[in-house]
C-alpha positions as CSV (number, residue, x, y, z in Angstrom):
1,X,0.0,0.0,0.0
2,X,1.3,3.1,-0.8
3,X,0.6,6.5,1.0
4,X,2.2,9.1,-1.8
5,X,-1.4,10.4,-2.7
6,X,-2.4,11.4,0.8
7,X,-3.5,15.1,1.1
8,X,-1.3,17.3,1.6
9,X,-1.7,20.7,3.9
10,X,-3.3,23.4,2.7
11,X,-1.3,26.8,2.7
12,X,-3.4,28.2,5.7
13,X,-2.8,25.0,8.0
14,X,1.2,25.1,6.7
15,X,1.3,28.6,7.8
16,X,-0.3,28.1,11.2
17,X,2.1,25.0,11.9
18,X,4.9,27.2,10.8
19,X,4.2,29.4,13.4
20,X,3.9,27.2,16.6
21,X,7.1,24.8,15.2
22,X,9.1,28.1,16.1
23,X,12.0,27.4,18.7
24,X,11.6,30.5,20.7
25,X,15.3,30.8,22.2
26,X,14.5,33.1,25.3
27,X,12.2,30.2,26.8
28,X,13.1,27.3,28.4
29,X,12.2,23.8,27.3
30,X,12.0,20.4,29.7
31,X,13.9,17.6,29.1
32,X,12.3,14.7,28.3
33,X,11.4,12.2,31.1
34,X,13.5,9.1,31.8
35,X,11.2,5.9,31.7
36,X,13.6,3.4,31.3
37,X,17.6,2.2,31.9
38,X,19.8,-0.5,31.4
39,X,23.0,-0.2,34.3
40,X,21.8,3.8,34.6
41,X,22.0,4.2,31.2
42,X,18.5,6.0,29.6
43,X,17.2,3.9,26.8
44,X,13.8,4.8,26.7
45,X,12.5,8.5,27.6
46,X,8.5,9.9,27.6
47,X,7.8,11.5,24.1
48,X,10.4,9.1,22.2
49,X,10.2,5.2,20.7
50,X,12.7,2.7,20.6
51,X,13.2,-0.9,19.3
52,X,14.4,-4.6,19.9
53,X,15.6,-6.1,16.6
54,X,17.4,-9.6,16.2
55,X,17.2,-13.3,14.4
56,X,14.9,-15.4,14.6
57,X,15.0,-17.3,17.6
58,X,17.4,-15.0,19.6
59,X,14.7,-14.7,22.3
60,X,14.0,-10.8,21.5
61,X,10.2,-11.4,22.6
62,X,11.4,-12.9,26.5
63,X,13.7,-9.8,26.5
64,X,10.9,-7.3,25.9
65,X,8.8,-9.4,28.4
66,X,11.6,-7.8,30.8
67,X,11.2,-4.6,29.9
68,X,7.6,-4.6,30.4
69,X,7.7,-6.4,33.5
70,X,10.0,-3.8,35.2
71,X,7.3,-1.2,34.2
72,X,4.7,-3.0,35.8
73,X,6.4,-3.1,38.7
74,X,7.8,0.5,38.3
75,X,11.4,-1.6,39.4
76,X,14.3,-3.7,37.8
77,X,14.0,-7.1,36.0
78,X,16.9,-8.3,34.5
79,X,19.1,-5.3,33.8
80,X,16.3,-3.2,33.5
81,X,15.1,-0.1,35.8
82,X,12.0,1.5,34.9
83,X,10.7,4.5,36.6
84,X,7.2,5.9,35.1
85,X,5.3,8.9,36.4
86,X,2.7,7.6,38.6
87,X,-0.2,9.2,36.2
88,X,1.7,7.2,33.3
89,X,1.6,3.6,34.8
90,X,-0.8,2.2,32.2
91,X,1.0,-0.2,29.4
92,X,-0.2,-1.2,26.5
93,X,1.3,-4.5,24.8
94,X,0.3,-5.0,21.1
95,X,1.3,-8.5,19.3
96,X,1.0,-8.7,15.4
97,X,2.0,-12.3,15.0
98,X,1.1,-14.6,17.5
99,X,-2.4,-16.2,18.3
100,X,-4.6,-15.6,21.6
101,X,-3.1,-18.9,22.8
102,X,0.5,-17.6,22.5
103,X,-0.6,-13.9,23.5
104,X,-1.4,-15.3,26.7
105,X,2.0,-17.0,27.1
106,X,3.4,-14.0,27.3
107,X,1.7,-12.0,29.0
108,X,1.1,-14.3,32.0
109,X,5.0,-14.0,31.6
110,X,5.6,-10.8,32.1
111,X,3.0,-10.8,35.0
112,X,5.2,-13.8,36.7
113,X,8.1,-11.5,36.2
114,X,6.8,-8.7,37.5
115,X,5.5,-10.9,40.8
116,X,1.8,-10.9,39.6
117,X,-0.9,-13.0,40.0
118,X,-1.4,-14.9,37.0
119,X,-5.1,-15.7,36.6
120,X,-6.6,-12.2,36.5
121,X,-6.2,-9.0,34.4
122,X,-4.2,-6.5,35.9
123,X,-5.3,-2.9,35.9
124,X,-2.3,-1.5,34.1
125,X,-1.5,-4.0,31.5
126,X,-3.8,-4.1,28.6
127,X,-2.7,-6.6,25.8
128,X,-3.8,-6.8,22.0
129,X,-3.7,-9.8,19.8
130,X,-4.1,-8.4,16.2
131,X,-3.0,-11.1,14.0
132,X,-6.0,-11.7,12.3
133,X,-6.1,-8.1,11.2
134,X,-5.4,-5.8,7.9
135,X,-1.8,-3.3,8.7
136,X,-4.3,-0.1,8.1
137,X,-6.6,-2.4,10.4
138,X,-3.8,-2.7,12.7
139,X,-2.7,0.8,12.7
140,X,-6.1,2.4,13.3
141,X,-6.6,0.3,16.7
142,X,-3.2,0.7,17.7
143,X,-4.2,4.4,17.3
144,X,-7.4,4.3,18.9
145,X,-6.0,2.7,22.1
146,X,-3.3,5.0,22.4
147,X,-5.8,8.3,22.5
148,X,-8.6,6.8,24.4
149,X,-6.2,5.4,27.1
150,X,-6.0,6.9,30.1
151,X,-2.6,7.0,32.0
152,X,-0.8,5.4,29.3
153,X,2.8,6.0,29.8
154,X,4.5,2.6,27.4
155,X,3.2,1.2,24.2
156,X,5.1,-2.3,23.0
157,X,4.5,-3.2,19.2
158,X,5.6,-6.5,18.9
159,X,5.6,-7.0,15.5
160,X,6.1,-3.1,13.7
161,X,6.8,-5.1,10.3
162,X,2.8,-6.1,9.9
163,X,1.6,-2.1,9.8
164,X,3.0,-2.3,6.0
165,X,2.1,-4.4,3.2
166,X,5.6,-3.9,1.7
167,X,8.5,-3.8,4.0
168,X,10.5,-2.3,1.4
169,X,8.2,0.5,0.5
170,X,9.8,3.4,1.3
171,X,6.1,5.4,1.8
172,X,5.0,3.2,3.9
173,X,8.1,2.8,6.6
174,X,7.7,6.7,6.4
175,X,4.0,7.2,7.1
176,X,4.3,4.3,9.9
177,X,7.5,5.5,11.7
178,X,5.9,9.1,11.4
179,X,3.1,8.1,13.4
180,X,5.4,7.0,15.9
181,X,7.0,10.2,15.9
182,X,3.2,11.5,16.3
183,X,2.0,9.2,18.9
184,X,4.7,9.1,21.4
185,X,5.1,13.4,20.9
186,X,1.5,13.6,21.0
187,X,0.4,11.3,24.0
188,X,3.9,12.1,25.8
189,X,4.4,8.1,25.8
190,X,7.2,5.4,25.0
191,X,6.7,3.2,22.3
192,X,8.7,0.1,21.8
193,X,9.5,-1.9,18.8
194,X,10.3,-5.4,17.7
195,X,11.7,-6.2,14.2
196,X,13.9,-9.0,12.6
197,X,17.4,-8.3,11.4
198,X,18.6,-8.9,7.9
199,X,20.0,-12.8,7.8
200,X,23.2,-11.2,6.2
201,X,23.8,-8.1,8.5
202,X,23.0,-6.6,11.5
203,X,20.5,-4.4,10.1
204,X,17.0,-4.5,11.0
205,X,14.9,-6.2,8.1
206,X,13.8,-3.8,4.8
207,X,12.9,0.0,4.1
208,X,10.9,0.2,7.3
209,X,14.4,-1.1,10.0
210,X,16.1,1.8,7.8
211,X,13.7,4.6,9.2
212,X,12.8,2.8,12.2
213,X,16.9,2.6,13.1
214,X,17.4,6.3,11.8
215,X,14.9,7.8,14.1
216,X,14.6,5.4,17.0
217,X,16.1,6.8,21.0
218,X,17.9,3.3,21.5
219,X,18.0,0.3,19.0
220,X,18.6,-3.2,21.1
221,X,20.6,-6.2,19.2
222,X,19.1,-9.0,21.2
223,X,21.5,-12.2,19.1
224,X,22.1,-15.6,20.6
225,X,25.9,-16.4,21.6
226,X,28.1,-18.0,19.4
227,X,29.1,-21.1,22.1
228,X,25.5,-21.3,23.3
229,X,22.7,-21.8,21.2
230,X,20.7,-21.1,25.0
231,X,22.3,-18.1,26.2
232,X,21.0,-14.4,24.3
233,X,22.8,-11.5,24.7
234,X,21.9,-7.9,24.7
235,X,23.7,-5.0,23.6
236,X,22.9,-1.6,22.0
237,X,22.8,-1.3,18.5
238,X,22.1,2.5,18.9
239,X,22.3,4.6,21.6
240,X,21.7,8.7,22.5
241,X,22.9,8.3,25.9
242,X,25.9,6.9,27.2
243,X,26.4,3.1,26.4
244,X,25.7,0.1,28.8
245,X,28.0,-2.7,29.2
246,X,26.2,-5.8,27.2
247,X,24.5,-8.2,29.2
248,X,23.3,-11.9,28.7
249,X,20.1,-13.8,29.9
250,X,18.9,-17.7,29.9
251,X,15.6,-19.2,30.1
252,X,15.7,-21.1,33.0
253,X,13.4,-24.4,34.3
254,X,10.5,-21.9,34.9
255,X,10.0,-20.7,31.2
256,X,11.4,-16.9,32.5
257,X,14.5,-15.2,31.5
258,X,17.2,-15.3,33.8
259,X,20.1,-12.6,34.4
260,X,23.7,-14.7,33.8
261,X,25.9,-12.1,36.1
262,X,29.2,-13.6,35.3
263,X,28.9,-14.2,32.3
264,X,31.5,-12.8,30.1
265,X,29.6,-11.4,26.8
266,X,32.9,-10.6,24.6
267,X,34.8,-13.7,25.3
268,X,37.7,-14.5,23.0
269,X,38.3,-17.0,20.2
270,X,40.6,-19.3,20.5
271,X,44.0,-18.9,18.5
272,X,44.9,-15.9,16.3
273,X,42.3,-13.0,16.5
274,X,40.2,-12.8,13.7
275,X,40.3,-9.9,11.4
276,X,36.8,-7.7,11.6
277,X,34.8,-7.4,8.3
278,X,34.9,-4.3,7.1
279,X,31.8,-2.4,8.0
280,X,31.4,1.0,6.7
281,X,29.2,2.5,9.0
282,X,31.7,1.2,12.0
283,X,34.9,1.7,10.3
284,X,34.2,4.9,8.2
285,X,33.5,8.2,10.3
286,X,30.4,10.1,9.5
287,X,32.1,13.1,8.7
288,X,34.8,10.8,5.8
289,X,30.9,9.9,4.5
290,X,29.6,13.2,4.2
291,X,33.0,15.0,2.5
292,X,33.4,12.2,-0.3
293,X,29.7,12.1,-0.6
294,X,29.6,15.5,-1.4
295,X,32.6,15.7,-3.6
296,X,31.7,12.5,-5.9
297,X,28.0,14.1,-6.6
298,X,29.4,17.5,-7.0
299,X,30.8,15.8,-10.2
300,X,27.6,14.8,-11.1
301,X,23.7,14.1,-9.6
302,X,23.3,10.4,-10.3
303,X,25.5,7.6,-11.5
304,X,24.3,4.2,-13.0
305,X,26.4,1.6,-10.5
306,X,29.8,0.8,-12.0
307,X,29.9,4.5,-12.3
308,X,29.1,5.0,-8.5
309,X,31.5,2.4,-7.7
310,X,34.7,4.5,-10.1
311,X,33.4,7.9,-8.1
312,X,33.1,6.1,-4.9
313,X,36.9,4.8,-4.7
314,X,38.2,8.0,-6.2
315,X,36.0,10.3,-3.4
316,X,36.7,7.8,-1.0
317,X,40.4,7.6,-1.3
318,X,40.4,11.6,-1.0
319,X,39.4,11.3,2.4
320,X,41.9,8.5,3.5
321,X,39.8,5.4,2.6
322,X,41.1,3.2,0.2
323,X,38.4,1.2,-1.3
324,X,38.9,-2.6,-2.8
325,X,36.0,-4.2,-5.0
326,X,34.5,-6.4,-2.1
327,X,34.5,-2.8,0.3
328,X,32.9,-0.6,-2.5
329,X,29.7,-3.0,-2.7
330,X,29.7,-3.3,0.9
331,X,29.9,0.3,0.6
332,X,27.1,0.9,-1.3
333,X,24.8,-1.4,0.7
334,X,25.5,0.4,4.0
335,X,24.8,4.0,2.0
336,X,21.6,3.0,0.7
337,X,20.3,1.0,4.1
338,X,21.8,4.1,6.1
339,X,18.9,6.3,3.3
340,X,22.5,8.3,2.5
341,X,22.0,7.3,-1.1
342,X,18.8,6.1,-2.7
343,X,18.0,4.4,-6.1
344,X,14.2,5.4,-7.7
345,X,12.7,3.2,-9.4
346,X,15.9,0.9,-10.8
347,X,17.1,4.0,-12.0
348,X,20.5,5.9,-11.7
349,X,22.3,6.2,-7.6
350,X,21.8,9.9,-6.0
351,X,22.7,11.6,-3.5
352,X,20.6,12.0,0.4
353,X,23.1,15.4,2.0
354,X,19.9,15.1,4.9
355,X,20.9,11.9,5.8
356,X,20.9,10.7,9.5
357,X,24.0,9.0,10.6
């Protein structure tokens, strides 16, 4: 479904919103309210959203359990602390994928984490099973119980990938994420996200991970460890505060995800240290990316792709990067996921300059 023919503001509204989006410099503004942190780190504030991404199978749904468990207790489970305001204690837990059967699962999960009785509704835990629905379907409920809630303060979507028909469609991961940006401004609420990873990267899956990882507060990379296919880890993707040392979690005999203290998440390989794949977003500063971007499309707007590639080395190599076949079309993946770059249509490669690194 696509959303480029939706009205567009009339010049009246335009100059009325142009008005109140003034930042008037002689006020003062608050600063958003903390919700949620890992080891006194903010990951989640009021008026922001967030995500978990990971494989399939790397336990991302039992880590958001946590995360909603600590708010429901207003306290810490596993590494997280949560601290909502006490007239934004209500939580709202949407699942896409899952039937009522499994929807239950989890939430009389999170309600054993959180020290709950079990066989009753609580007051402040309301939980949606919308797999049987359409994505607008979906989005206009998910929007209806987010303004007719009263106290709401968190919002879980598990499952952000069903509000689009087309994961790749670049209309419909804007229109979605902007009502995120909408909701949680709007209702003064958090909004957390869970989305699969690409199998090849650590990128979260199609057009809609893209915008969702460009404009989330804190993006969570829930993976399984290497040695043991039981233990996940968690780690932050992206952050806007100050890091948190990763930690790692089991599901122990009683179905619930269990805090491994000792457990050293970085441990070392056997033998000679491996050599890191390149990774241009990790290994190529966003200011070498900007200056070489700029100077190969100064040449010219749009390049077909071997012509990219020739302007990419020689921009590239300006700014201290040399560039070797392999790195170029890594290059060029990162560029286009990262929105720095776009392709319309299977046409010719130009430039993004408002890119968000």
């Amino acid at each position: 479904m696509e959303y480029r023919d939706r009205k567009g503001l009339s010049p009246e509204k335009a100059v009325v919103l142009w008005q109140s989006s003034r930042l008037d410099l002689s006020a003062t503004y608050e600063k958003a309210p903390e919700m949620l942190k890992v080891q006194g780190s903010v990951i989640g504030t009021l008026g922001n959203f967030s995500a978990s991404i990971g494989k399939a199978k790397s336990k991302k749904t039992f880590n958001v359990s946590a995360i909603v468990a600590a708010a429901l207790k207003n306290g810490t489970v596993l590494r997280y602390a949560a601290e909502l305001p006490p007239d934004k204690r209500k939580i709202l837990y949407v699942d896409t994928e899952q039937s009522p059967y499994h929807c239950l699962k989890v939430a009389r999960r999170i309600l054993r984490m959180a020290g709950l009785p079990t066989n009753q509704n609580h007051e402040n835990l309301e939980f949606l099973a919308l797999r049987k629905y359409t994505p607008e379907e979906r989005i206009e409920i998910v929007k209806q119980a987010i303004y007719r809630t009263d106290h709401i303060g968190l919002v879980v979507i598990d499952g952000i990938r069903d509000m689009v028909y087309d994961i790749n469609s670049p209309s419909e991961s804007t229109h979605v994420i902007s009502l995120l940006m909408t909701w949680t401004d709007e209702r003064q609420i958090h909004i957390h996200t869970i989305l699969h990873q690409n199998k090849g990267d650590e990128n979260a899956r199609g057009h809609i991970g893209t915008e969702l990882s460009n404009k989330a507060e804190t993006v969570l990379l829930v993976e399984k460890d290497e040695t043991d296919a039981d233990i996940s880890t968690v780690r932050a993707a992206h952050i806007r505060a100050m890091d948190f040392e990763a930690f790692a979690f089991r599901i122990n005999e009683e179905a619930l995800p269990e805090l491994l203290d000792a457990y050293n998440v970085k441990k070392k390989a056997v033998g000679r240290p491996k050599r890191e794949k390149f990774d241009a977003y990790r290994d190529i500063t966003e200011a070498q990316h900007r200056k070489a971007l700029e100077a190969a499309f100064a040449e010219k707007e749009a390049y077909g792709y071997q012509e990219l590639a020739d302007a990419l080395r020689k921009a590239y190599a300006s700014v201290g990067v040399s560039l070797s076949g392999n790195k170029v079309v890594s290059l060029i993946t990162t560029l286009k996921n990262k929105r720095m770059i776009e392709q319309k249509q299977g046409k010719k490669y130009s430039f993004l300059p408002d890119f968000h690194y």
